[in-house]
NUMI-772546 format. One record per atom (N, C-alpha, C, O): atom name; x, y negated, z; residue number from 1; residue in one letter. Coordinates in Angstrom, 3 decimals. Layout:
<nodes>
NODE atom        x        y        z seq type
NODE   CA        X        Y        Z NUM    A
...
</nodes>
This chain:
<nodes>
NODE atom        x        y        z seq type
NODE    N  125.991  -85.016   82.333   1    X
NODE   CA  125.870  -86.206   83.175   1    X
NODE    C  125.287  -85.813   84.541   1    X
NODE    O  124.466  -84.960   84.878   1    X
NODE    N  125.966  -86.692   85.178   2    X
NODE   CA  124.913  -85.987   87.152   2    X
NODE    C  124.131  -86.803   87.306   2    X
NODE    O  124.093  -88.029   87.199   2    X
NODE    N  123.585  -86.157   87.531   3    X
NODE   CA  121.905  -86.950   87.761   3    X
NODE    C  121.556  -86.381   89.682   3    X
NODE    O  120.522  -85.740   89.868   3    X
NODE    N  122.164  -86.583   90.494   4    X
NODE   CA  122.364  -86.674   91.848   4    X
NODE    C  121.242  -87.545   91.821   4    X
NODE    O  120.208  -87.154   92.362   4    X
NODE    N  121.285  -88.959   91.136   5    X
NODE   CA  120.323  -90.409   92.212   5    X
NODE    C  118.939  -90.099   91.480   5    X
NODE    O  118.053  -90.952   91.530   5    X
NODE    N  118.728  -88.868   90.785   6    X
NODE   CA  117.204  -88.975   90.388   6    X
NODE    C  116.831  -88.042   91.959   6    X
NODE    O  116.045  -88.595   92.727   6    X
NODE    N  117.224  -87.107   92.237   7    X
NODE   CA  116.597  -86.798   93.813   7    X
NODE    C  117.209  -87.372   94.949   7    X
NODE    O  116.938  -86.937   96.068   7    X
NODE    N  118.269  -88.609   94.730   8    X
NODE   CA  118.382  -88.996   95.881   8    X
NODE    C  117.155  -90.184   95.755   8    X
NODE    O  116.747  -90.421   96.892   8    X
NODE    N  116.578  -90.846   94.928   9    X
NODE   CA  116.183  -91.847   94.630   9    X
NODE    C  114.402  -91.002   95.557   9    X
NODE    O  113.926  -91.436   96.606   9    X
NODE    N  113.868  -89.899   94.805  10    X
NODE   CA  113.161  -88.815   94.994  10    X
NODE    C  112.906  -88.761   97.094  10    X
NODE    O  111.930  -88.781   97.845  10    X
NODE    N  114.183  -88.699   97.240  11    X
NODE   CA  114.402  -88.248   98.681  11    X
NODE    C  113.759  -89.911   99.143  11    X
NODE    O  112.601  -90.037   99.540  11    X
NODE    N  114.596  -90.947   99.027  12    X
NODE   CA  114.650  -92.514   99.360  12    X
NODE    C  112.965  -92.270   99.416  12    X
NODE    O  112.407  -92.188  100.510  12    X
NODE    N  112.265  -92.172   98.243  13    X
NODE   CA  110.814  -92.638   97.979  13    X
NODE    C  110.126  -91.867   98.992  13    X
NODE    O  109.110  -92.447   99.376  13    X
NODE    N  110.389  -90.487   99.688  14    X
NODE   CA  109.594  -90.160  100.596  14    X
NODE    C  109.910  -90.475  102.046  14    X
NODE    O  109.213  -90.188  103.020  14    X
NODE    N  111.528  -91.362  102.027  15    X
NODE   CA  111.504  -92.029  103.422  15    X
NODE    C  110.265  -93.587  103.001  15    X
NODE    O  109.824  -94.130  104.014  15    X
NODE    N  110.035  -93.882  102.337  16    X
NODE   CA  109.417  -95.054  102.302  16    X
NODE    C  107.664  -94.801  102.627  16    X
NODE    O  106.836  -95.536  103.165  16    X
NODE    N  107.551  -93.362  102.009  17    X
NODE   CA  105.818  -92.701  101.687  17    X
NODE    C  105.958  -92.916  103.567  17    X
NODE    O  104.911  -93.218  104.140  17    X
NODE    N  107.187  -92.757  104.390  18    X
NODE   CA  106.856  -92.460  106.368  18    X
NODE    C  106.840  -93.541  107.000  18    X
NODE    O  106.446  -93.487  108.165  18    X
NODE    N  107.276  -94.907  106.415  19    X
NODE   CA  106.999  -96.200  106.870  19    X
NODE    C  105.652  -96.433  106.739  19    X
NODE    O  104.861  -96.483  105.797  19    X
NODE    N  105.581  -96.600  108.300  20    X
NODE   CA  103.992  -97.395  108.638  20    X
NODE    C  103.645  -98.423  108.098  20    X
NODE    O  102.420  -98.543  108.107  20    X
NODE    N  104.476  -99.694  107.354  21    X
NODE   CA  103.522 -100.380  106.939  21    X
NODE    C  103.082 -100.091  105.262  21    X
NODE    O  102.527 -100.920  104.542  21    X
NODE    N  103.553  -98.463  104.796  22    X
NODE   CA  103.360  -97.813  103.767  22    X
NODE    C  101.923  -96.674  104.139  22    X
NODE    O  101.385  -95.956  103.296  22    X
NODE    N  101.639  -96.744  105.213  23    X
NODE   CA  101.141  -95.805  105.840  23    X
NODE    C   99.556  -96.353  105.945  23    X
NODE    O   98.495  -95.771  105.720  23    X
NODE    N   99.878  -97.843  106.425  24    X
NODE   CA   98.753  -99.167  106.678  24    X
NODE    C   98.016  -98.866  105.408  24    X
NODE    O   96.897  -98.365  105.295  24    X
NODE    N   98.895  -99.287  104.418  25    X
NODE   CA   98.178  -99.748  103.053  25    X
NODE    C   97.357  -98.909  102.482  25    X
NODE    O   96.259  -99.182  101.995  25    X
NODE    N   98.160  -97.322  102.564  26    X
NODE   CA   97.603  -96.275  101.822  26    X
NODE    C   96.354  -96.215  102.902  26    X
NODE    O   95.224  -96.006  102.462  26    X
NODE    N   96.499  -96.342  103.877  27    X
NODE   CA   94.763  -95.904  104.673  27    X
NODE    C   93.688  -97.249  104.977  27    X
NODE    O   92.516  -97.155  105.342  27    X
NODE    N   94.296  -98.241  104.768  28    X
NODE   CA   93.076  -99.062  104.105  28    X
NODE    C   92.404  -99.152  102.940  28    X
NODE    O   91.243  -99.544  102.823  28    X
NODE    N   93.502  -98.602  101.622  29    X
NODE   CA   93.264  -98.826  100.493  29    X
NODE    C   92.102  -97.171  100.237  29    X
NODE    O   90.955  -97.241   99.797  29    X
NODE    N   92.579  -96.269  100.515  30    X
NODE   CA   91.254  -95.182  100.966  30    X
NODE    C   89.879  -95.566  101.897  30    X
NODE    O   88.877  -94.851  101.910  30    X
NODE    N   89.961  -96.315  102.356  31    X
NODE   CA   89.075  -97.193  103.120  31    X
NODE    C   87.851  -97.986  102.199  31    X
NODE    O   86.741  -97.753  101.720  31    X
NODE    N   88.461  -98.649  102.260  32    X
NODE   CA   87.985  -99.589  100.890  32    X
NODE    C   87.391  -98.932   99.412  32    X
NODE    O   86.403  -99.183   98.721  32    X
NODE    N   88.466  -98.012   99.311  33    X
NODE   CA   87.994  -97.073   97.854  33    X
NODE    C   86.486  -96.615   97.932  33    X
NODE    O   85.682  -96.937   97.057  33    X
NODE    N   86.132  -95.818   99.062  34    X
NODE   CA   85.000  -95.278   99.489  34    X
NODE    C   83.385  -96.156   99.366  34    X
NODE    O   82.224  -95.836   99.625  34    X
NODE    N   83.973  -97.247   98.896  35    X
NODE   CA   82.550  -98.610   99.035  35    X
NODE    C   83.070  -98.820   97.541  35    X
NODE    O   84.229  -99.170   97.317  35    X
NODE    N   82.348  -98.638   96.763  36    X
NODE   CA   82.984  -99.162   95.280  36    X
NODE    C   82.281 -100.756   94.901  36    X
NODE    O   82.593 -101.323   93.854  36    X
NODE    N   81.123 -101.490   96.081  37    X
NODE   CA   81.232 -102.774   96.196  37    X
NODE    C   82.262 -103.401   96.471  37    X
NODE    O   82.753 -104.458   96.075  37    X
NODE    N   82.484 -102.792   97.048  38    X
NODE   CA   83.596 -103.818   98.192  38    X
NODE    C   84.826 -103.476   97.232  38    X
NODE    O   85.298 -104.470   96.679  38    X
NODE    N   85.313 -102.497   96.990  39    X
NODE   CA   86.387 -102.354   96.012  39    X
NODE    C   86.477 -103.174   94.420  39    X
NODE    O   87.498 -103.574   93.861  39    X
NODE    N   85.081 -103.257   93.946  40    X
NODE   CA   84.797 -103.786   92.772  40    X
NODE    C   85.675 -105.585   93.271  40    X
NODE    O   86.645 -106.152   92.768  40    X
NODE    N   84.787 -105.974   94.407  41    X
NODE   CA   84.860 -107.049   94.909  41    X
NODE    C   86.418 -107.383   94.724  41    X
NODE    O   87.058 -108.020   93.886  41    X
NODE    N   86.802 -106.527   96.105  42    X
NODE   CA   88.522 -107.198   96.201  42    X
NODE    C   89.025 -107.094   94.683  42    X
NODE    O   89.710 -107.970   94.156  42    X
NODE    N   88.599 -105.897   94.028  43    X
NODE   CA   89.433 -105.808   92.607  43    X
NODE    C   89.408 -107.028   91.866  43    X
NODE    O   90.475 -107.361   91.351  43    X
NODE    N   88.457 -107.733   91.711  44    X
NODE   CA   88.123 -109.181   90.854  44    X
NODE    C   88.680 -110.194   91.896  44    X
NODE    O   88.738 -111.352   91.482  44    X
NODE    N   89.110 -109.968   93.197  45    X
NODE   CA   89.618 -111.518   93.996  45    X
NODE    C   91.255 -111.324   93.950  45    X
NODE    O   92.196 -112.117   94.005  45    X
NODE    N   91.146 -109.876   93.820  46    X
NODE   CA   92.630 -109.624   93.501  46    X
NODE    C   93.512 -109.985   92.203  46    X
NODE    O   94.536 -110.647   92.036  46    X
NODE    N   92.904 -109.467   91.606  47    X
NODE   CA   93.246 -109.972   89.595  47    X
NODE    C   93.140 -111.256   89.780  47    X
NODE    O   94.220 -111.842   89.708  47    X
NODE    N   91.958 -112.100   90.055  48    X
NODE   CA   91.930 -113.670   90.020  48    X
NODE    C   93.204 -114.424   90.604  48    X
NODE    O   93.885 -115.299   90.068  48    X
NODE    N   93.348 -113.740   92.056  49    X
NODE   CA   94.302 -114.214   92.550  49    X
NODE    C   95.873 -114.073   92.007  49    X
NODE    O   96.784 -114.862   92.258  49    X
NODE    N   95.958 -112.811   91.163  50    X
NODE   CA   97.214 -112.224   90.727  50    X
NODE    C   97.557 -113.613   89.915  50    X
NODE    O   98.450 -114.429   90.144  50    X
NODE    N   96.330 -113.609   88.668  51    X
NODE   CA   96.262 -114.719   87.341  51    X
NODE    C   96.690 -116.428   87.896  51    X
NODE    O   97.365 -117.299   87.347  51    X
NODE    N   96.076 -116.406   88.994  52    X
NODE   CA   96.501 -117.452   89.284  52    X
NODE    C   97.873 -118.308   89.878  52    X
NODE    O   98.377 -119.372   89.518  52    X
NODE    N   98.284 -117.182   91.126  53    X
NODE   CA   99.495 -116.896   91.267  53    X
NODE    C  100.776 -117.195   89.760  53    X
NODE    O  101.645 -118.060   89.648  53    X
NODE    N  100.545 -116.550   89.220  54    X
NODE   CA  100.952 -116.736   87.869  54    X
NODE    C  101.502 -117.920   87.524  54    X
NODE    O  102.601 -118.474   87.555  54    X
NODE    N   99.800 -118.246   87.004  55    X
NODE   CA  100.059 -120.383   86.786  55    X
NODE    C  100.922 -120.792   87.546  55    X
NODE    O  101.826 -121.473   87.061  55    X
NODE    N  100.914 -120.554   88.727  56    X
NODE   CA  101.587 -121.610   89.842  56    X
NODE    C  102.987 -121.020   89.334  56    X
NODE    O  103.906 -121.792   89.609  56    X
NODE    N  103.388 -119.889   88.683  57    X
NODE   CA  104.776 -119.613   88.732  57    X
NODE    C  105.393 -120.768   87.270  57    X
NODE    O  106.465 -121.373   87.295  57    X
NODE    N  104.561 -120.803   86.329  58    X
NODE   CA  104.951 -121.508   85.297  58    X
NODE    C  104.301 -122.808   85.135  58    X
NODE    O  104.060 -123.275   84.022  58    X
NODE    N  103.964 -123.498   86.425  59    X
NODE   CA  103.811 -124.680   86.577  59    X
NODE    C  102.225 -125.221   86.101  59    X
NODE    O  102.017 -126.434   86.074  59    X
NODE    N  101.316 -124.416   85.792  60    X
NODE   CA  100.033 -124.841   85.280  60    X
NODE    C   99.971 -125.931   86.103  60    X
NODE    O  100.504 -126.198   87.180  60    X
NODE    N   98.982 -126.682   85.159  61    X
NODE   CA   98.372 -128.202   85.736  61    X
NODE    C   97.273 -127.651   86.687  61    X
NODE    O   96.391 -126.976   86.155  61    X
NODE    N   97.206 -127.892   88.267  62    X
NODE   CA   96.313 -127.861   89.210  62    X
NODE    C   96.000 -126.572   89.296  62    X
NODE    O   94.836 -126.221   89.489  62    X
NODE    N   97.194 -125.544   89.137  63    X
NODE   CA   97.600 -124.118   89.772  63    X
NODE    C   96.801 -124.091   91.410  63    X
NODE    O   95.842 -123.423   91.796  63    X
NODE    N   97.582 -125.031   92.076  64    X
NODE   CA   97.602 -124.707   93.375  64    X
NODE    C   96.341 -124.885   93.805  64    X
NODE    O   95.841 -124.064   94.574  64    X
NODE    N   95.639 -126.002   93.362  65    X
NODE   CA   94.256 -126.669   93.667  65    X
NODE    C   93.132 -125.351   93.286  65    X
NODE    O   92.161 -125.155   94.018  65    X
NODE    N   93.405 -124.466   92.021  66    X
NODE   CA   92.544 -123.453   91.796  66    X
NODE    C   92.746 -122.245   92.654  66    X
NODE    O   91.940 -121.337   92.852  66    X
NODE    N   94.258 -122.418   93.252  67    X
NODE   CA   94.168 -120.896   94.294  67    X
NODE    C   93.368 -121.342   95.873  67    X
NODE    O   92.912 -120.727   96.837  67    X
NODE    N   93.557 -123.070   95.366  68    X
NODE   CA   92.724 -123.136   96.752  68    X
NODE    C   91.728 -122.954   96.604  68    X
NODE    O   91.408 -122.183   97.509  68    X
NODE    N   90.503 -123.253   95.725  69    X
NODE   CA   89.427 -122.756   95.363  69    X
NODE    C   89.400 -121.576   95.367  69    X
NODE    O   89.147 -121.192   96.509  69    X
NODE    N   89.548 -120.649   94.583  70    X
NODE   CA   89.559 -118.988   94.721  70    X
NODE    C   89.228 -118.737   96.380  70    X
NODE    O   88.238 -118.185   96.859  70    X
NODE    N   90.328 -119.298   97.045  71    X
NODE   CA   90.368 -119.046   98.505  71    X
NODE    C   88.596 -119.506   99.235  71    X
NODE    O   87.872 -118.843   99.978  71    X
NODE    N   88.455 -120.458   98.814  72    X
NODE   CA   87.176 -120.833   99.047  72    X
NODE    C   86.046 -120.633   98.741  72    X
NODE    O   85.090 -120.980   99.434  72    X
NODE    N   85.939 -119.835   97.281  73    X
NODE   CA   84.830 -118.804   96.836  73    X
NODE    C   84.596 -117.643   97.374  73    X
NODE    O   83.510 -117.088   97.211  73    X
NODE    N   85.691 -117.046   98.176  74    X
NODE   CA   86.176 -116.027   98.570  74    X
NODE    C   85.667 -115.980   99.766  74    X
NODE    O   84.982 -114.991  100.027  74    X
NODE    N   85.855 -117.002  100.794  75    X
NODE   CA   85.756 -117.515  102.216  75    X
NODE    C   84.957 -116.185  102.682  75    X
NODE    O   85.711 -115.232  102.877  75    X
NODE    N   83.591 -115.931  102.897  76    X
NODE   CA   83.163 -114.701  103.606  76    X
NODE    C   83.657 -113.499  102.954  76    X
NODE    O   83.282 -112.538  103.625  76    X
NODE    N   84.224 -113.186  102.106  77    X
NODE   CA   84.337 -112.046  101.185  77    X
NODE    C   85.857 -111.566  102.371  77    X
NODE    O   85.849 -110.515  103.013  77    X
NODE    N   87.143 -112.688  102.434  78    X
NODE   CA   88.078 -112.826  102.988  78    X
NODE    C   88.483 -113.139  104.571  78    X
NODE    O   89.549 -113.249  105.177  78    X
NODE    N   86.949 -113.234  104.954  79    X
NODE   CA   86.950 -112.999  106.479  79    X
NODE    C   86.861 -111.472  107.396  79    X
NODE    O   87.305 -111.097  108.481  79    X
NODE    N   86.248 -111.014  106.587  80    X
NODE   CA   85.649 -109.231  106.865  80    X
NODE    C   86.604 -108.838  107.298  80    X
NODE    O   87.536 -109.203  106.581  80    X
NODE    N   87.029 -108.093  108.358  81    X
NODE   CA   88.209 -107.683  108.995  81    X
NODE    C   88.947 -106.755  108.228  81    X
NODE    O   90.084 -106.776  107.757  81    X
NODE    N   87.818 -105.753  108.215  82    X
NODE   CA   88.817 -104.563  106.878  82    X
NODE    C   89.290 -105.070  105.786  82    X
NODE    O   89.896 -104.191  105.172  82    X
NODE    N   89.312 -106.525  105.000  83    X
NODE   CA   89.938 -107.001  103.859  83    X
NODE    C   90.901 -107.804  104.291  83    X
NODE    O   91.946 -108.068  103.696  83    X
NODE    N   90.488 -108.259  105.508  84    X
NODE   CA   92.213 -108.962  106.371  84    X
NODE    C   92.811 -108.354  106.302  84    X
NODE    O   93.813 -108.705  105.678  84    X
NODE    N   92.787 -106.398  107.044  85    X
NODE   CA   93.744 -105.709  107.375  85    X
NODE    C   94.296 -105.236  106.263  85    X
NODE    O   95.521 -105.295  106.150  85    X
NODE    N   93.394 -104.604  105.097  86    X
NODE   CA   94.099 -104.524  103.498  86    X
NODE    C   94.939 -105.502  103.261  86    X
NODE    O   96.110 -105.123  103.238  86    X
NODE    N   94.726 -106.943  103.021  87    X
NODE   CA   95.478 -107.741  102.671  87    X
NODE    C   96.733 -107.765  103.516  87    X
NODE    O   97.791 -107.593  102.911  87    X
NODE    N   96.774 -107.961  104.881  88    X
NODE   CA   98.015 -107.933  105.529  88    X
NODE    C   99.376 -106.704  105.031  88    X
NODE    O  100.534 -106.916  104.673  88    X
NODE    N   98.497 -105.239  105.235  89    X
NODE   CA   98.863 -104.386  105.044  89    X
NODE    C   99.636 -104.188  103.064  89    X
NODE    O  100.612 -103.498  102.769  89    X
NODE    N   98.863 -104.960  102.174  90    X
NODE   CA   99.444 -105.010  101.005  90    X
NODE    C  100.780 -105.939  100.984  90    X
NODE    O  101.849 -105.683  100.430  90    X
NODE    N  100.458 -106.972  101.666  91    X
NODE   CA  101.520 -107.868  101.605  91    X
NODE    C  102.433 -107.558  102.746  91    X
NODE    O  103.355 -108.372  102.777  91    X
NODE    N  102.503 -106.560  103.802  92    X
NODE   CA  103.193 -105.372  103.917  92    X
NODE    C  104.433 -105.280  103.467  92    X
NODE    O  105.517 -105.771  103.783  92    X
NODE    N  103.905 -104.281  102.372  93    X
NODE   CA  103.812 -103.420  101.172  93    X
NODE    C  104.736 -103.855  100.490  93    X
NODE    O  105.803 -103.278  100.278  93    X
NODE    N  104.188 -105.569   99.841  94    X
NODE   CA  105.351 -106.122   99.042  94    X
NODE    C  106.093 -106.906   99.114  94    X
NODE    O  106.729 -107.549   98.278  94    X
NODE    N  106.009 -106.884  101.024  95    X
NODE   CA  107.322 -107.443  101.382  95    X
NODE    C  108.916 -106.485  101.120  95    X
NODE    O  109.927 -106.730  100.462  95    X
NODE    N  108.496 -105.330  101.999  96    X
NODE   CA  109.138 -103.862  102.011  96    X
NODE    C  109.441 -103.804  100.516  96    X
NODE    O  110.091 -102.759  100.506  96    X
NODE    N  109.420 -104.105   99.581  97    X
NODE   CA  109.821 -103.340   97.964  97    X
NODE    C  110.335 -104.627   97.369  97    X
NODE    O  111.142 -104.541   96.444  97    X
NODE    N  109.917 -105.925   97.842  98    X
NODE   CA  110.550 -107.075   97.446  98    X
NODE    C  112.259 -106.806   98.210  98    X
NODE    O  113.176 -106.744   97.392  98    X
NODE    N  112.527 -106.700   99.286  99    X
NODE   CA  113.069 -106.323  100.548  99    X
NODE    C  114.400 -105.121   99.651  99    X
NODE    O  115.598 -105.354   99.492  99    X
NODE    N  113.886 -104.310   99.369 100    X
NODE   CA  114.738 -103.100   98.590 100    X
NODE    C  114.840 -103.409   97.226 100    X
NODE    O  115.523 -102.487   96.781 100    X
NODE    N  114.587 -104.101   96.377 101    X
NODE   CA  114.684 -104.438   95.294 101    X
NODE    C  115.919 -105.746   95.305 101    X
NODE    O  116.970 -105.834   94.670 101    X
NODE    N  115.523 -106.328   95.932 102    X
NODE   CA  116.368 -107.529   96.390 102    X
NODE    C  118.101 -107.032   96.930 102    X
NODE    O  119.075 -107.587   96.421 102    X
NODE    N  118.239 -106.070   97.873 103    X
NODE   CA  119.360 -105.497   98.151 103    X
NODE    C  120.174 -104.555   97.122 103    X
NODE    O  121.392 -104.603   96.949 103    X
NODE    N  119.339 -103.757   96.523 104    X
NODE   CA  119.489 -103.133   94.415 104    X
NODE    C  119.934 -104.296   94.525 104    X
NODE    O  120.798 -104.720   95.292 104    X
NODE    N  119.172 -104.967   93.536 105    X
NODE   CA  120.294 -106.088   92.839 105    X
NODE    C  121.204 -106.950   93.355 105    X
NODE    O  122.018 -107.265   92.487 105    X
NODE    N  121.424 -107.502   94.478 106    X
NODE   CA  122.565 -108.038   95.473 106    X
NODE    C  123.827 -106.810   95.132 106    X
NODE    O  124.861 -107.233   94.615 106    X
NODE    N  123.735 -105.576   95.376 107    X
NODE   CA  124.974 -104.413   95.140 107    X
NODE    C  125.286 -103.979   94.074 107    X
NODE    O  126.369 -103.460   93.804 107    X
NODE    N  124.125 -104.189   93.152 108    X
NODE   CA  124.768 -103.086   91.876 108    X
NODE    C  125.109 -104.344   91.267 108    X
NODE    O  124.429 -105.363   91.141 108    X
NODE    N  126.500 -104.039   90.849 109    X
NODE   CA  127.352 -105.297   89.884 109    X
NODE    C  126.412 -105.591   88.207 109    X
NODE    O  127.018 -104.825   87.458 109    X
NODE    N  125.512 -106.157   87.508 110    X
NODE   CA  125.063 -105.781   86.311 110    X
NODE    C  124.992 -107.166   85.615 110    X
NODE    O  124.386 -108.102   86.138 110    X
NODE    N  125.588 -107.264   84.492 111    X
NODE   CA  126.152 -108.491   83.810 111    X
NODE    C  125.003 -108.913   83.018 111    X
NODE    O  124.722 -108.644   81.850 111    X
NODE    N  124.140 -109.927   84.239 112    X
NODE   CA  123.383 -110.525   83.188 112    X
NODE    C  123.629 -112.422   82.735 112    X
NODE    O  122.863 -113.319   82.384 112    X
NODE    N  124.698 -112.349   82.921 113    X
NODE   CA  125.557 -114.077   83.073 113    X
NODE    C  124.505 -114.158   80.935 113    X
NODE    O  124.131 -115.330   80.891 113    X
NODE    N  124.141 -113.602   79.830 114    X
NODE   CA  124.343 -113.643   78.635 114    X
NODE    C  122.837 -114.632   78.756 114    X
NODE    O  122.515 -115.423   77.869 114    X
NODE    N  122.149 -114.439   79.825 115    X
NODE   CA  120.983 -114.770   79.617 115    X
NODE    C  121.022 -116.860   80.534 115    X
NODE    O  120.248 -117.816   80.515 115    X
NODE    N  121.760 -116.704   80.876 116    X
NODE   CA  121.864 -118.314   81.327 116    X
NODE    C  122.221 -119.148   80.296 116    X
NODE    O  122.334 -120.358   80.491 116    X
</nodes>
């Protein structure tokens, strides 16, 4: 079998490691690492926020009302400039891979009609 798209795929991933807003993330997220407060911190506003996010995807009762809260427990934690620029820079991140993931599946023909 040819296996060509395991190093073209290989090659793809280190044009992505040279995009700056791949570049952002990785040097805030070293940033941040270095304070294991501040990392502890975002790590628990991050998970909270992930969990919650969530709810709102499967409709929890007063999803949205608790991410607004989160947001508001958060308030000085989420003002600090270096956790703006992380955050911008993550969501970045998963715009760019939402972005290429999205165009994958738009091209590659793959029959999932069984699941509707």
């Amino acid at each position: 079998m040819d296996r060509d798209y395991i190093e073209n795929t290989k090659d793809f991933v280190k044009s992505i490691k040279q995009e700056k807003v791949y570049k952002d993330y990785k040097n805030y997220k070293s940033i941040i690492s270095k304070n294991p407060k501040l990392k502890d911190k975002l790590d628990e506003y991050m998970k909270n926020r992930f969990n919650l996010q969530a709810d709102i995807a499967y409709g929890t009762y007063n999803s949205y009302e608790n991410l607004l809260n989160l947001q508001r427990q958060y308030d000085d934690f989420l003002d600090e400039p270096l956790i703006q620029n992380y955050l911008k820079a993550e969501l970045g991140l998963s715009k760019m891979l939402d972005d290429i993931f999205g165009i994958i599946s738009e091209n590659i023909d793959f029959d999932l009609s069984f699941l509707d």
